[in-house]
C-alpha positions in Angstrom: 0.0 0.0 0.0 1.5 3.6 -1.5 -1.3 6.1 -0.4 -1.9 9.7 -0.1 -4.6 9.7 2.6 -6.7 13.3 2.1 -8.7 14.3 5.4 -10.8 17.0 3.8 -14.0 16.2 2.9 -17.2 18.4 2.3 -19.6 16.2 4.5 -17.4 13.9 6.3 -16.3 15.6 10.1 -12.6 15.2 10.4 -11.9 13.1 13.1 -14.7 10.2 11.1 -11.7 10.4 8.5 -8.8 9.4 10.6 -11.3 6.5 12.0 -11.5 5.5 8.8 -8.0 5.6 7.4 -7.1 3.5 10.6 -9.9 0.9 9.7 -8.5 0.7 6.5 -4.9 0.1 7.4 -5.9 -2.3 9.8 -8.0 -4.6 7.2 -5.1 -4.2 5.0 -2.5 -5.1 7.3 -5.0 -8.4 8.3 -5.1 -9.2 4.5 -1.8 -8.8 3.9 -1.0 -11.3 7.4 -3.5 -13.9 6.3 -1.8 -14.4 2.4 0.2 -17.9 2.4 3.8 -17.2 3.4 6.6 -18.8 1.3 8.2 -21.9 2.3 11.0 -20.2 3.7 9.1 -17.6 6.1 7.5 -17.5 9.0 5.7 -14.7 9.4 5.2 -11.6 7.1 6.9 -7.8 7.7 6.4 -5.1 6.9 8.3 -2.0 5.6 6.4 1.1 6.9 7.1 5.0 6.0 4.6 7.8 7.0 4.6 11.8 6.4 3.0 14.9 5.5 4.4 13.9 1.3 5.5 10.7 0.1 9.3 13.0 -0.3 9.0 13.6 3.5 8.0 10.4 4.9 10.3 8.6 7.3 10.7 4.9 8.5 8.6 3.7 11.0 7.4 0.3 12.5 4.2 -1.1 11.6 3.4 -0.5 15.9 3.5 2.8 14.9 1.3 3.2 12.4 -2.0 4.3 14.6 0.4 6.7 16.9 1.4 8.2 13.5 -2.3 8.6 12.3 -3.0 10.4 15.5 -0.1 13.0 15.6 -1.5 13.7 12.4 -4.2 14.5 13.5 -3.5 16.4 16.4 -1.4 18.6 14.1 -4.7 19.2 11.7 -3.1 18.6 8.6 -4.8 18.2 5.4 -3.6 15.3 3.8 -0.5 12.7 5.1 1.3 9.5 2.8 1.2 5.7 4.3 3.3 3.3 2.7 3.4 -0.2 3.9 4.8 -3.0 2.1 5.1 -6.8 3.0 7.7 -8.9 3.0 8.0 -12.5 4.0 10.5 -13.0 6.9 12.1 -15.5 8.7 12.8 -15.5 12.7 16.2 -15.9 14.0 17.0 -19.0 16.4 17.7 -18.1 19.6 20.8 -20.0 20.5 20.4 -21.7 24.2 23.3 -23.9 24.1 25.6 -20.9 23.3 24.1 -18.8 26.4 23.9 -21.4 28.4 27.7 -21.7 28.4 28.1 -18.3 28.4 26.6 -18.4 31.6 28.7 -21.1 33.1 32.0 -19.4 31.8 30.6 -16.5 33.8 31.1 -18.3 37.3 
């Protein structure tokens, strides 16, 4: 998703437009969770940017995405850019063997 959300509207109220764009992230981010992951991945990520113009937008994490929507608000502006693409991942193993003698080197 690439999107220039505009929060003007001539008989929508304002704060029924951020409700919405946040419904609509959230069904896309469920849609996007619920596709059939790649052999190779375990879960899907997601590569998030948000700002006033798609040339201003920043990194964020997808937990941010809400908190994002809000400042916006809070700071009235007219229109802000989303972008949130998926990607398959794959976690990490956490290595207890390793730690464990860590630990034991430790004492």
């Amino acid at each position: 998703m690439k999107k220039t959300f505009e929060l003007s509207h001539p008989k929508i109220a304002y704060p029924r437009l951020i409700e919405a764009t946040k419904n609509e992230v959230k069904k896309y981010l469920k849609r996007e969770r619920n596709k059939t992951l790649p052999e190779d991945a375990d879960y899907w990520g997601f590569n998030c940017k948000f700002g006033q113009t798609e040339e201003q937008s920043e990194t964020i994490r997808v937990g941010q995405v809400n908190e994002k929507i809000s400042f916006a608000e809070s700071q009235e502006w007219p229109s802000f850019y989303l972008e949130i693409l998926a990607y398959p991942a794959q976690r990490t193993p956490h290595d207890v063997e390793t730690s464990a003698d860590e630990q034991n080197e430790d004492e």
